[in-house]
C-alpha positions in Angstrom: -18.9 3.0 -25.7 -15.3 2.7 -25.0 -13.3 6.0 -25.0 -9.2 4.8 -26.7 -8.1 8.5 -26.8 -6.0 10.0 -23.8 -7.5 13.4 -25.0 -10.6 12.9 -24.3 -12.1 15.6 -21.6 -13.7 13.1 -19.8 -9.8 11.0 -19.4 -8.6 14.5 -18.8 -10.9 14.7 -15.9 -10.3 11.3 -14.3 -6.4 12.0 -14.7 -6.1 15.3 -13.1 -7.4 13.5 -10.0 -3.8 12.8 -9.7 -3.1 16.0 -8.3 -4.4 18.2 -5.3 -5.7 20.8 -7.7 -7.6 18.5 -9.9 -9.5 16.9 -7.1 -10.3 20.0 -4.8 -11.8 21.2 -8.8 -13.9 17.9 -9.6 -14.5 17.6 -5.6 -13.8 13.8 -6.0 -10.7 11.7 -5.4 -9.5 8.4 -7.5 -9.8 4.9 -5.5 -8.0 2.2 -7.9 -8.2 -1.4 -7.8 -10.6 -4.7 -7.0 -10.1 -4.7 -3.3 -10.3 -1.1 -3.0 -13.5 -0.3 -4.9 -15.4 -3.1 -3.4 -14.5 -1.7 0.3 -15.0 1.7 -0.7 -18.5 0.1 -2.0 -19.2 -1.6 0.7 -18.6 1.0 2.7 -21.4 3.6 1.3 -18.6 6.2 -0.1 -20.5 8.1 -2.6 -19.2 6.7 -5.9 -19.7 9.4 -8.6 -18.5 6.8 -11.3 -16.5 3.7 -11.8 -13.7 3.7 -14.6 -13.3 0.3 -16.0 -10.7 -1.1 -18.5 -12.1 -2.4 -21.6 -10.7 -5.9 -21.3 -12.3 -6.1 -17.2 -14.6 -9.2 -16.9 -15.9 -9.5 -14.0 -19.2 -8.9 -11.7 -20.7 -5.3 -12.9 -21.8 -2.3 -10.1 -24.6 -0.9 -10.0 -23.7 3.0 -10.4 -22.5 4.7 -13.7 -19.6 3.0 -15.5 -16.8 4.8 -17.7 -15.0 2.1 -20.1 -11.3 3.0 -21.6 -9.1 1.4 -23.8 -5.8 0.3 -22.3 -4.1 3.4 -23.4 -6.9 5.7 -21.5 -7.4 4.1 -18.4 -3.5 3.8 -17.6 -3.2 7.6 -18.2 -6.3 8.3 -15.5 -4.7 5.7 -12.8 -1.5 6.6 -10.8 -0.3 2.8 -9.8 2.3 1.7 -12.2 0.6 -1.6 -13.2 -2.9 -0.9 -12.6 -5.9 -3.1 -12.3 -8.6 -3.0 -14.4 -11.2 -0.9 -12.2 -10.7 2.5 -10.5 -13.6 4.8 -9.1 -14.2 8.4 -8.7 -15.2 9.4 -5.2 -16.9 12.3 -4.0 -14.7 14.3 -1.6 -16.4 13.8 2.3 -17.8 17.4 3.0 -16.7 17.9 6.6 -15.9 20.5 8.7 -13.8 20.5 12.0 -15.8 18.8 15.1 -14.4 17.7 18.4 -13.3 14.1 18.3 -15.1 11.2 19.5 -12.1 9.6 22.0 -8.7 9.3 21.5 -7.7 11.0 18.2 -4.7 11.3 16.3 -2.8 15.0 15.0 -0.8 14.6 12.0 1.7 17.4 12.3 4.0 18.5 8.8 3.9 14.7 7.5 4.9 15.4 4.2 5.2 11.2 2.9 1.8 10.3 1.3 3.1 7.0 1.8 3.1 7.7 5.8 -0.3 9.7 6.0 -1.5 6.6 4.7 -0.1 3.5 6.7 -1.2 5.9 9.6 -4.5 6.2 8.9 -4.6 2.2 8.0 -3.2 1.5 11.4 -5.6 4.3 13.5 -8.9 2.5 11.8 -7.2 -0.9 12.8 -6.3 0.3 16.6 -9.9 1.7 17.0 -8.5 5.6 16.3 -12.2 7.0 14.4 -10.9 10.8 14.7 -7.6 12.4 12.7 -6.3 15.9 12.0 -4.3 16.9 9.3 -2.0 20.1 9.8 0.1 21.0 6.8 0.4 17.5 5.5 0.4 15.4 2.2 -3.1 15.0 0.7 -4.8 12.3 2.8 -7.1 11.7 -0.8 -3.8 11.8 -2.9 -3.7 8.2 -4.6 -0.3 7.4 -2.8 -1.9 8.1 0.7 -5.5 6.6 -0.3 -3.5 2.9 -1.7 -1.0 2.9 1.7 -4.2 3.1 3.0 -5.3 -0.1 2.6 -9.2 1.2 2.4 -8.4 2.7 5.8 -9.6 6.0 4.4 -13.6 4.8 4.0 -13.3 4.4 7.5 -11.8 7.2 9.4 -13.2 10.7 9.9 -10.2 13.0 8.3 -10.3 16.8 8.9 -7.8 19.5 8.0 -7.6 22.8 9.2 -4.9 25.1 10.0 -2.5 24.3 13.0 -4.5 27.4 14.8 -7.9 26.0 14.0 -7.2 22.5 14.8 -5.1 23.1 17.9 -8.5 25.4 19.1 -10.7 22.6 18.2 -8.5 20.0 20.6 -8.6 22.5 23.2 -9.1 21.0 26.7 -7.9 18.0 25.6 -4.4 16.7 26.4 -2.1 17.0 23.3 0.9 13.7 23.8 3.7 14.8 21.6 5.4 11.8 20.6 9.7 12.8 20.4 12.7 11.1 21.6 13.1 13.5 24.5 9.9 12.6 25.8 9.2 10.0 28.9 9.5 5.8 28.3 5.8 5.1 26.2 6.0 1.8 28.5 5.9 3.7 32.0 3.7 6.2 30.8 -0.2 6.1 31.4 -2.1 8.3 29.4 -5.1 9.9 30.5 -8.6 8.2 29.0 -8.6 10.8 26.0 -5.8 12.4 24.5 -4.2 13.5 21.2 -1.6 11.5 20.2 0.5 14.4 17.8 3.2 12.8 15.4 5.8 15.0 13.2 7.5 16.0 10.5 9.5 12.5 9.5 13.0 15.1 9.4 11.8 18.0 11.5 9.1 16.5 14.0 6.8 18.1 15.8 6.1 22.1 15.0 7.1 24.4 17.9 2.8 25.1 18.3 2.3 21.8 19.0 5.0 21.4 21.1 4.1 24.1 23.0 0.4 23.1 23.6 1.6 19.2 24.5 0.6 18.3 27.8 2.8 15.4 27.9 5.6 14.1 25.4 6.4 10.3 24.8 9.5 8.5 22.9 10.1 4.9 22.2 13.2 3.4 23.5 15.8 2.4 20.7 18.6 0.3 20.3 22.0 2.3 20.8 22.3 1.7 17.0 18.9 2.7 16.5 18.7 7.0 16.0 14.9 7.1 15.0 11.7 4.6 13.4 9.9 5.9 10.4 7.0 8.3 11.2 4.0 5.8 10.2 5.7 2.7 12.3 6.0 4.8 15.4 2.7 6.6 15.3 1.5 2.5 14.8 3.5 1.8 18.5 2.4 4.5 20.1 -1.6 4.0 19.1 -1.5 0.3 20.5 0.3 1.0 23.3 -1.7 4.2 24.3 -5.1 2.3 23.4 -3.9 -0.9 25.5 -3.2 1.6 28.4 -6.8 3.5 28.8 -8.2 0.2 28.2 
């Protein structure tokens, strides 16, 4: 059956995945896209349902398929173009646990654009472990597509900055800041959480305050600051490369 109308419960459903409300309701997110649903496949996500243009051809999944007319499926999918195959993921159920190694601590990033790239560069740099303090949804479709599939593959919690900054207690907190020491002179210690900001306000005055150590990046004299995800990506390799 192929559902054509936009006001059909179950396209209402799919499309208020779109926002943070919808998906902490439905306790699933929206993954859209070839590339992205065969990772997120691949990488045992629990798939609740795949949404599937009416026009897709294609190799089928195994799992329970939703097919929409044009009109439909571009009202469930954020992406301006879309392709012709989303899916709807179950939310991961976890709680806040110690980290593994080296960790990241997203602090205020407000960009879903940035929460993204970072967590596509901390899967790609060998980070497993990321907190999320006051920041865009990490499962927001912006943040899950800059992402790059990056999201199947890291271990995302969020708490409070009280409850998160207890959880990383004993271990040393590097605020990254352009007051902070050279990155290329410094040498971290073997496990550390690397804490990156606000992109206009940085780092909040908690974590700050709990930092055992704060890097910067040296710029260009015409250079004032980088964009939030390209430093964090600096910092991780360099940091990494270091307790190597």
């Amino acid at each position: 059956m192929i559902i054509i109308s936009k006001n059909n419960p179950i396209v209402k459903e799919l499309a208020s995945l779109k926002e943070k409300k919808g998906r902490r309701v439905c306790g699933t997110y929206l993954v859209e896209g070839e590339k992205m649903v065969r990772e997120c496949l691949a990488s045992g996500q629990h798939v609740k349902r795949l949404i599937v243009r009416e026009d897709r051809v294609g190799e089928g999944y195994a799992c329970e398929t939703v097919t929409l007319g044009r009109d439909a499926f571009a009202a469930v999918c954020d992406a301006k173009n879309p392709q012709s195959v989303a899916a709807e993921v179950v939310l991961p159920d976890r709680g806040l646990a110690p980290p593994e190694g080296p960790c990241i601590l997203l602090d205020g990033v407000s960009d879903p654009a940035n929460v993204g790239a970072v967590i596509r560069t901390a899967v790609a740099a060998g980070y497993r472990d990321l907190y999320c303090v006051d920041c865009a949804d990490p499962y927001s479709p912006k943040s899950v597509r800059a992402s790059m599939s990056g999201i199947f593959f890291a271990n995302i919690m969020q708490g409070s900055r009280e409850e998160v900054l207890g959880m990383l207690g004993g271990i040393s907190v590097i605020a990254a800041d352009m007051g902070g020491e050279n990155i290329f002179s410094f040498t971290p210690p073997k496990v550390f959480a690397l804490a990156i900001g606000n992109e206009g306000n940085g780092l909040s005055a908690a974590v700050r305050e709990c930092a055992a150590y704060t890097v910067s990046i040296p710029m260009g004299k015409h250079t004032e600051s980088l964009n939030a995800a390209v430093s964090a990506g600096i910092l991780m390799y360099l940091l990494k490369n270091k307790t190597v």
